[in-house]
C-alpha positions as CSV (number, residue, x, y, z in Angstrom):
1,X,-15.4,-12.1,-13.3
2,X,-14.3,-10.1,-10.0
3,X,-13.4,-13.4,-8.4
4,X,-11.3,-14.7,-11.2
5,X,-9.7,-11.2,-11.2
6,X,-8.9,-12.1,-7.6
7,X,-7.5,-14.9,-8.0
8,X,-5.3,-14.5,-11.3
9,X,-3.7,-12.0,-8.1
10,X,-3.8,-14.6,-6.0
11,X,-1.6,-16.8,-8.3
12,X,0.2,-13.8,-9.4
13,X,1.5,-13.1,-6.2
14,X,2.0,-16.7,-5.1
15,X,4.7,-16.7,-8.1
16,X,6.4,-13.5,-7.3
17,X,6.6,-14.8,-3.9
18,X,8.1,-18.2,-4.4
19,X,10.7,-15.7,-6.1
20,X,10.7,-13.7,-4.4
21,X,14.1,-11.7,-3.7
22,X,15.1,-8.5,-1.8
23,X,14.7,-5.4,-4.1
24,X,17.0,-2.7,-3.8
25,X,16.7,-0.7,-6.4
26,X,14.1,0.8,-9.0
27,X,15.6,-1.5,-11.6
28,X,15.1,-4.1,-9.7
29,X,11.7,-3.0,-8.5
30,X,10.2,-2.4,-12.0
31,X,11.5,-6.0,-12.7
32,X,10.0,-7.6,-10.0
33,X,6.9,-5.8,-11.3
34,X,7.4,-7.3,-14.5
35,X,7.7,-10.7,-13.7
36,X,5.0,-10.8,-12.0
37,X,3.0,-10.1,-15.0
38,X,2.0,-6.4,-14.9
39,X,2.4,-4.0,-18.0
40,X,2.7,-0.3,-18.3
41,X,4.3,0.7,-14.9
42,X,4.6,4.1,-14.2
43,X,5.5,6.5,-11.2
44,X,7.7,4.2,-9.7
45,X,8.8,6.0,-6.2
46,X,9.9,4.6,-2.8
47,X,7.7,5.5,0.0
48,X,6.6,4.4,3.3
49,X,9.0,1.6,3.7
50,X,8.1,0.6,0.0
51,X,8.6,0.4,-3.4
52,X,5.2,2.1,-4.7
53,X,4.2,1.9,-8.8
54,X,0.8,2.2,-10.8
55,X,0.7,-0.6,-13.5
56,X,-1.6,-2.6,-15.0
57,X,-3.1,-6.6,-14.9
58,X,-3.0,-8.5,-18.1
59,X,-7.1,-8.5,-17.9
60,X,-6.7,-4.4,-18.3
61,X,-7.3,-3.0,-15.2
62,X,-5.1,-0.3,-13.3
63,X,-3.6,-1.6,-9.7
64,X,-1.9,0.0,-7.2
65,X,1.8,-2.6,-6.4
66,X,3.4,-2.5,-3.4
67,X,6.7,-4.7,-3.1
68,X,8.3,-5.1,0.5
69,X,12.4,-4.4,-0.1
70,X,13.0,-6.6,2.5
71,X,11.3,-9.8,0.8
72,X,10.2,-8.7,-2.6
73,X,6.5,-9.6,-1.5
74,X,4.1,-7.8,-4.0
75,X,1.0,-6.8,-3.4
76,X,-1.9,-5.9,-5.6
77,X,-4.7,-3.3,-4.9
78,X,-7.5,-2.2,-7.2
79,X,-8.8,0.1,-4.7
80,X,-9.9,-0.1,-1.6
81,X,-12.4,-3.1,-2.2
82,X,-8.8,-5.3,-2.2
83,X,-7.3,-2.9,0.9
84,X,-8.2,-3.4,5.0
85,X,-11.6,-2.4,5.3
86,X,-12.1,1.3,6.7
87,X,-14.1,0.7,9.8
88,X,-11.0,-1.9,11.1
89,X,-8.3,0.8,9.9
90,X,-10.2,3.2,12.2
91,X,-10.4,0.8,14.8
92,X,-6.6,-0.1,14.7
93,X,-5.8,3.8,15.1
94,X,-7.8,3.9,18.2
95,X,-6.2,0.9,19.6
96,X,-2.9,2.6,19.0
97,X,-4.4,5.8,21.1
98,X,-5.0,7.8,18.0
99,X,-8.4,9.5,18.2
100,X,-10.9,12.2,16.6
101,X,-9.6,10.2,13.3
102,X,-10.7,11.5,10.1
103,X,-10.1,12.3,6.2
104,X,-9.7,8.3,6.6
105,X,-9.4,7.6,2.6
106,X,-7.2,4.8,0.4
107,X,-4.5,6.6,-1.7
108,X,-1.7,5.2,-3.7
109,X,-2.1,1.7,-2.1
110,X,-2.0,3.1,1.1
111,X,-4.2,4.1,3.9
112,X,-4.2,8.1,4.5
113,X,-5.8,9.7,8.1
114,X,-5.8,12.6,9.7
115,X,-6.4,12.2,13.6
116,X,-4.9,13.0,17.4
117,X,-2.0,11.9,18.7
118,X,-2.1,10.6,22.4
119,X,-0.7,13.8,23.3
120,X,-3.8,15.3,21.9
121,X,-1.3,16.7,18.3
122,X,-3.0,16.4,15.7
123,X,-0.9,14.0,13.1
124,X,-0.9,13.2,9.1
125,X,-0.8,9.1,9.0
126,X,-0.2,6.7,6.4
127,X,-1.2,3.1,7.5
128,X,-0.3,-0.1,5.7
129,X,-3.4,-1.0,3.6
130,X,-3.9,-4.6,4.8
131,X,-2.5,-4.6,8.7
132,X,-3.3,-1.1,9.1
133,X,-0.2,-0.1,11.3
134,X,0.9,3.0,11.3
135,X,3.9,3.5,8.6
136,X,4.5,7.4,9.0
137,X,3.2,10.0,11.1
138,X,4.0,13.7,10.5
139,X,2.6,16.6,12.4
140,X,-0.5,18.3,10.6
141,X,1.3,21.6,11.2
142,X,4.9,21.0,9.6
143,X,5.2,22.2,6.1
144,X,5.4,19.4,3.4
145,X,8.9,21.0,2.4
């Protein structure tokens, strides 16, 4: 079952992307969404770099959609079994210098860390779920305001 769920994404995506087109707006986002065969959409927001929204697969179960702007790529996460495995997210943030990293956890279709900067700060991260480079990086001491 878990490996046809797989790959009705796999073909899911594979259509979106032979579609693909740059999306601009929400309209456009939730569309895009759409086509690709997901119902129910909800909190649509743009963050990261990306057009973030909660929907759900035609087999019932709740996803996590990214969409690139640039590309309209979609992609599909049901948690973190479908996201870059932890222990190479941790290893890609000490490759980038980052170190004492911690509160590592898979949020919203992105990867979430707490950890010191080279500079010994220490910094909020959000990481792309399947590369695992660093998207944003805010100072654990600036309010969220």
């Amino acid at each position: 079952m878990r490996h046809a769920f797989f790959l009705s994404i796999a073909l899911g995506l594979a259509a979106a992307s032979a579609h693909a087109a740059p999306v601009q707006d929400a309209a456009q986002a939730l569309a895009a969404v759409k086509q690709a065969g997901y119902v129910a959409p909800y909190e649509l927001e743009f963050k990261h770099g990306y057009w973030s929204v909660e929907a759900t697969t035609p087999e019932g179960l709740r996803v996590d959609v990214l969409i690139n702007p640039q590309t309209g790529e979609l992609l599909s996460f049901d948690g973190i079994s479908t996201a870059l495995p932890r222990n190479q997210v941790r290893a890609a943030l000490e490759a980038a210098g980052y170190h004492r990293v911690r509160d590592l956890e898979f949020d919203d279709g992105f990867w979430e860390a707490e950890a010191n900067n080279a500079q010994g700060r220490e910094v909020e991260l959000v990481l792309h779920p399947l590369t695992g480079a660093v998207l944003a990086e805010r100072f654990d001491d600036e309010d969220d305001d």
